[in-house]
C-alpha positions in Angstrom: -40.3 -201.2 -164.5 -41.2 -202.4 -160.8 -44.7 -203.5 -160.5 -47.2 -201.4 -158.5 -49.3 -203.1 -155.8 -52.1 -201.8 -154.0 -51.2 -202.3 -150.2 -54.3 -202.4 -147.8 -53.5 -201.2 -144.3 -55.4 -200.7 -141.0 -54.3 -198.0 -138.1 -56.7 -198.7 -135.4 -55.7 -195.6 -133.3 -54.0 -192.8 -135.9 -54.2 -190.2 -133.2 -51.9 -191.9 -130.8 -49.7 -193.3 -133.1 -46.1 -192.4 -133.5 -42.9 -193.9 -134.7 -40.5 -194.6 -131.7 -38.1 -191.7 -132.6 -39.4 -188.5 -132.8 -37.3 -186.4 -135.0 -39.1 -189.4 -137.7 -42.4 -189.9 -136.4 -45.6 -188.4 -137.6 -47.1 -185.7 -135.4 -50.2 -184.4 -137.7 -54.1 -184.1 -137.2 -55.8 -187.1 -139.0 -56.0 -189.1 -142.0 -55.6 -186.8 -144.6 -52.5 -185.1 -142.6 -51.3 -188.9 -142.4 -51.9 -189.7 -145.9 -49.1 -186.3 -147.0 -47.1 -187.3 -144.8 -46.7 -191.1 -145.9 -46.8 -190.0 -149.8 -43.9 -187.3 -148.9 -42.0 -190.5 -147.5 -42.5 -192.7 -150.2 -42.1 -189.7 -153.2 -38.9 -188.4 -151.4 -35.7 -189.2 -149.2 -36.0 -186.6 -146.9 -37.3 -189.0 -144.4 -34.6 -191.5 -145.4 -31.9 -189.2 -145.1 -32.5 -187.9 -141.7 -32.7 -191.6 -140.5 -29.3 -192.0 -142.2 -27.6 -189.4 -140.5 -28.8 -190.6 -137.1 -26.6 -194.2 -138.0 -23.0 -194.6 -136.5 -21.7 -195.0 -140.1 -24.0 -192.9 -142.5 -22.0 -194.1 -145.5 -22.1 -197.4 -145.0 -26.4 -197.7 -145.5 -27.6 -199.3 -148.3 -29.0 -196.3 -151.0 -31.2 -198.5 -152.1 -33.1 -198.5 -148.2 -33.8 -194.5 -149.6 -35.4 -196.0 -153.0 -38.9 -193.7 -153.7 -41.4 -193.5 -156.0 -42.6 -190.4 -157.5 -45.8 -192.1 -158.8 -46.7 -193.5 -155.4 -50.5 -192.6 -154.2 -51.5 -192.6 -150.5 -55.3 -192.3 -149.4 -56.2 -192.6 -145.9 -59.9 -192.1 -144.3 -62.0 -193.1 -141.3 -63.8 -196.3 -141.2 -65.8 -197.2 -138.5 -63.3 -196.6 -135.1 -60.2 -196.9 -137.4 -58.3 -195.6 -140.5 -58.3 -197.2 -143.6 -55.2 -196.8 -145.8 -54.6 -197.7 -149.2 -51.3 -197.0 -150.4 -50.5 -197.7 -154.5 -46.3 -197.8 -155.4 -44.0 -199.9 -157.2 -41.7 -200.0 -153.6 -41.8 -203.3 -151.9 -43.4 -204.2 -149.1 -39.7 -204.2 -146.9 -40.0 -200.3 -147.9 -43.3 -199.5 -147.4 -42.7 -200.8 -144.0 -39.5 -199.2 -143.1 -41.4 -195.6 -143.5 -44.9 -197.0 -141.6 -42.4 -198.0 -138.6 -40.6 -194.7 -138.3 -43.8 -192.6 -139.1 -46.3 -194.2 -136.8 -44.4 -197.6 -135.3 -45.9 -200.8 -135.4 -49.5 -198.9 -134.9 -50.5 -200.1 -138.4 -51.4 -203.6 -139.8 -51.1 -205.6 -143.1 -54.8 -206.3 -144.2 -54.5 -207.3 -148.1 -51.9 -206.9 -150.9 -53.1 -206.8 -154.6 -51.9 -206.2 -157.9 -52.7 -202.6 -159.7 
């Protein structure tokens, strides 16, 4: 079995960040909206999937790009003027930062990795 970090994240503006293509990005209402919406992409390939479909050759993507976990945990809250995240899965990092990209672009930033 994978191991599961705790990734620690920073958005310093959730309500004007978006990925670059809409039919991906997130559109919601705050941190808790932005917390379902980045466990949905990390528990399912929903997200993956309509990304796929958007490629000239859909069959030729990798599966393992779509790789979730089920297990993953997503918390998200307001801290000071900007959100805290704190994301917990056994996805790497290349992952976790494929979904951040298309949900919210490059909005977010890296502030610790740890072992859970």
């Amino acid at each position: 079995m994978a191991s599961r970090n705790h990734y620690y994240l920073s958005v310093a503006d959730l309500a004007h960040a978006h990925g670059s293509d809409p039919a991906l990005s997130w559109d919601g209402a705050g941190p808790a909206d932005f917390a379902a919406a980045l466990e949905e992409a990390l528990h399912s390939p929903a997200l993956f999937e309509r990304w796929r479909a958007q490629q000239p050759e859909p069959d030729e993507v990798d599966p393992a790009l779509g790789a979730t976990d089920m297990q993953a945990q997503v918390h998200a809250r307001v801290v000071d003027l900007h959100v805290d995240v704190d994301v917990l899965t056994s996805l790497p990092m290349s992952l976790l930062r494929q979904r951040l990209n298309w949900l919210i672009g490059a909005a977010w930033q890296l502030r610790d990795v740890r072992p859970a």
